[in-house]
C-alpha positions in Angstrom: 0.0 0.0 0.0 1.6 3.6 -0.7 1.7 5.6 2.3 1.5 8.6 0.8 -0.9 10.1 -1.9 -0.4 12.3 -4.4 -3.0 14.3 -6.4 -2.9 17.7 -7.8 -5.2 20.7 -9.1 -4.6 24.0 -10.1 -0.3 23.3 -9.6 -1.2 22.6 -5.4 0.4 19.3 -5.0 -1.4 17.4 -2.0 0.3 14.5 -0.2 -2.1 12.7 2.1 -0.7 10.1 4.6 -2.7 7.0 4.3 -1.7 4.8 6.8 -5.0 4.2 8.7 -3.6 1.0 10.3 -1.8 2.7 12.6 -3.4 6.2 12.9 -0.8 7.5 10.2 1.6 7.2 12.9 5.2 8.3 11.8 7.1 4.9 10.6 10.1 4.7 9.0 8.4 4.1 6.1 6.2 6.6 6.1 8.6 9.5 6.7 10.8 7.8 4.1 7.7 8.1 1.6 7.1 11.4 2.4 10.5 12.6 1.9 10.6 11.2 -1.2 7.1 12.9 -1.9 8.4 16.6 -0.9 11.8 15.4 -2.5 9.9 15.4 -6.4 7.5 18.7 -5.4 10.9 20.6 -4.6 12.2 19.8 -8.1 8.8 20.2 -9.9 8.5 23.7 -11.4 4.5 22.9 -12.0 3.7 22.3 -8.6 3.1 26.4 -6.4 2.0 24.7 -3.3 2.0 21.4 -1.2 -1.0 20.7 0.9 -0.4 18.2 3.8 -3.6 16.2 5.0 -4.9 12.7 5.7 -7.1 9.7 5.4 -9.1 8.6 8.3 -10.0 10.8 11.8 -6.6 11.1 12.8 -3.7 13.3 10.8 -0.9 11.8 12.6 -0.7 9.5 15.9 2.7 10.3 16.1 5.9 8.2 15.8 5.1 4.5 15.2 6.0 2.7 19.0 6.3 -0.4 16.8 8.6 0.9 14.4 10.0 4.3 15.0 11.4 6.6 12.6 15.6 7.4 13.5 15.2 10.4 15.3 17.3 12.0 12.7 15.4 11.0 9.9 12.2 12.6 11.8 14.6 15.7 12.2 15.8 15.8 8.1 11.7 15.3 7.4 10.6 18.4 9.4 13.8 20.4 8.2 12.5 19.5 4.2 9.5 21.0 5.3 10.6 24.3 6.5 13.4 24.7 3.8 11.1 23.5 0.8 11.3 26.7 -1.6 7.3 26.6 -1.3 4.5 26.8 0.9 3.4 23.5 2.6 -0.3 23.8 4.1 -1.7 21.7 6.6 -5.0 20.6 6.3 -6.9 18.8 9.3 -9.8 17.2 9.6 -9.3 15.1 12.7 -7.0 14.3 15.7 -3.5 15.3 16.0 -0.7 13.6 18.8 2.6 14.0 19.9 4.8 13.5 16.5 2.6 14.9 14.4 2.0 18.1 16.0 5.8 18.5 14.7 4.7 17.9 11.3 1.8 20.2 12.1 3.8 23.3 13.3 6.8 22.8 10.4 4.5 23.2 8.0 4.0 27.5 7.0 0.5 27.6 7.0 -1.9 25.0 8.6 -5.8 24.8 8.9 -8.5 22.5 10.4 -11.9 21.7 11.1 -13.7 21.8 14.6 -13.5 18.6 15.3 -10.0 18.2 15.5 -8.0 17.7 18.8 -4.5 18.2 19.8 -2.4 16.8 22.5 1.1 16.3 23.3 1.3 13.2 24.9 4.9 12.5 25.1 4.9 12.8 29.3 2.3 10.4 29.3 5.0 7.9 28.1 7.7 9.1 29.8 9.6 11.0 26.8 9.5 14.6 26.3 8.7 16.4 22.2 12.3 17.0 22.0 12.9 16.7 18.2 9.5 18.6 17.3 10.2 21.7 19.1 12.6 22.8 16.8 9.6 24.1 14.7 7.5 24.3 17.8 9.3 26.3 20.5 9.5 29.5 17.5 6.2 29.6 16.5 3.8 28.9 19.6 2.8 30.7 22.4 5.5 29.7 25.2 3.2 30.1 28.4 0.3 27.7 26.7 3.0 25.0 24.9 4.5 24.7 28.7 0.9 23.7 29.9 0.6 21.4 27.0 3.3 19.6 26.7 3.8 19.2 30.9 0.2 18.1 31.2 -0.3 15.9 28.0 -4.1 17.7 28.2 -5.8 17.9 24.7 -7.2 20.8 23.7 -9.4 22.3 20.6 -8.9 23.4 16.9 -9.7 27.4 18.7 -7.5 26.8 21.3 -4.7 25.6 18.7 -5.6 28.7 16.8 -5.0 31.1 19.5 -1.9 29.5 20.7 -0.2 29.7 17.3 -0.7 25.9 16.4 -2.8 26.9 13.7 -3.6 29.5 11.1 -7.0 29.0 10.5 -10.2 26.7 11.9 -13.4 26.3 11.0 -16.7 24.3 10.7 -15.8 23.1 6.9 -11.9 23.2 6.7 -12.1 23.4 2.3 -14.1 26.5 2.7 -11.5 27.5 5.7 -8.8 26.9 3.3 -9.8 28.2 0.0 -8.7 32.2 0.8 -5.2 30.9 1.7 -4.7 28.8 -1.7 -6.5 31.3 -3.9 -3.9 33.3 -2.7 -1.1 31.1 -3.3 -2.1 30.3 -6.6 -2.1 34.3 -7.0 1.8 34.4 -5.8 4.9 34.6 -8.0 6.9 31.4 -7.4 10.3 33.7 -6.9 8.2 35.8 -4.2 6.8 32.7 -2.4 10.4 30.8 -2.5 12.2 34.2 -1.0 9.0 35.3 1.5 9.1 31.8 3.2 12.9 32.2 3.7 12.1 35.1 5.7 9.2 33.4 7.9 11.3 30.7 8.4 15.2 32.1 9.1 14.0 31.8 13.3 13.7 28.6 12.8 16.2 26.7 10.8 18.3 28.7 13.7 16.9 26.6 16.2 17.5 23.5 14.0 20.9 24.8 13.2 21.5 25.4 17.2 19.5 22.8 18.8 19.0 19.6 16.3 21.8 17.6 17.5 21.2 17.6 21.3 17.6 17.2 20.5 18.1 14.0 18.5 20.4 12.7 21.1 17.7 13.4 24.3 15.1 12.3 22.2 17.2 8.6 21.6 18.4 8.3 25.2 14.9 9.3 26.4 13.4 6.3 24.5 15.7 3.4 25.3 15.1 4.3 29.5 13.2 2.1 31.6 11.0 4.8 31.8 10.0 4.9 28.2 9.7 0.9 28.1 6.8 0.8 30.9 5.3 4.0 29.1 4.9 2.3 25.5 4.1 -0.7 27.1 1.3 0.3 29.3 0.0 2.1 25.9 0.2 -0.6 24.1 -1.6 -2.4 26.6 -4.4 0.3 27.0 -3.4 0.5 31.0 -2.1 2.9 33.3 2.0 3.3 33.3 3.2 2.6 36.6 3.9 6.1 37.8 0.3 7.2 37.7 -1.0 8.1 41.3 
């Protein structure tokens, strides 16, 4: 089965993960896909735009406990994100965990409909969202991503919104999303390419600052004891042993 999909209409490529086995959790063959995906849109002259979206009710679970990406492929995916040379767009339509609020936030521009929910559930598992706040940390609210990520709480599509999770939400997220891709469509290439190097220079500072000690936390975070009893006991649809 291909894990990613690829239509197009109007030169806005969009790559939907469809790997509804696993909640289009982040495997390694999954993020290898989707490289390889944003690998052909970055040399395609045709394509203005890349819209990032999903099959099933969930956009990403997060990384796959059964077979994880390396963290420093997860790190290379969400740095192709923010260096592509042209707008990538989130589009949600259901939940969104851990990993693939990371994808969420690299993305320049992200929308989504009511009934999506958000969470960082890392703590929950005893591992922190090391590698995805390279993208996260510049672009969120600091006071409401400390909540978050401390208390694995979920929260709202208007709550994501306000925190700087999201550009847009709505009731239909098409009709949320058509103003932003009229517009894009609307855009020089050259102006889009050198625009997004300016919304993004903050950063691919942090990525160029923080990536490695990231990846490595991230990689001795997961191989604790810790971590083992947290995937476990969510594997197993129980408590972790910590919980009081």
């Amino acid at each position: 089965m291909t894990l990613i999909e690829r239509t197009r209409a109007r030169a806005v490529e969009t790559l939907t993960l469809n790997s509804p086995h696993n909640r289009n959790a982040l495997s390694a063959a999954l993020v290898g896909e989707l490289t390889d995906a944003l690998t052909d849109c970055a040399k395609d002259t045709d394509v203005r735009a890349v819209v990032l979206t999903h099959t099933g009710n969930t956009f990403s679970a997060g990384a796959d406990l059964r077979d994880p990406p390396p963290p420093d492929a997860l790190v290379a995916l969400l740095r192709q994100i923010v260096e592509l040379r042209k707008p990538v767009v989130a589009r949600v339509t259901g939940h969104v965990r851990a990993g693939g609020l990371g994808l969420l936030a690299a993305c320049d521009l992200a929308a989504a409909s009511r009934e999506a929910t958000f969470a960082f559930t890392e703590v929950r598992i005893g591992v922190a969202p090391a590698v995805i706040s390279l993208p996260l940390l510049p672009r969120t609210d600091p006071r409401a991503l400390a909540r978050y990520y401390l208390t694995g709480e979920r929260f709202t599509a208007p709550e994501a919104a306000r925190i700087g999770l999201l550009t847009v939400e709505g009731e239909d997220v098409d009709e949320t999303l058509a103003p932003l891709l009229d517009g894009l469509r609307r855009s020089s290439p050259q102006a889009l390419a050198e625009t997004k190097a300016l919304l993004t220079a903050k950063v691919l500072e942090s990525f160029d600052r923080d990536a490695a000690d990231l990846t490595a936390l991230s990689a001795r975070l997961f191989s604790s004891a810790e971590a083992r009893e947290g995937m476990t006991a969510f594997l197993e649809r129980r408590d972790p042993q910590w919980v009081v």
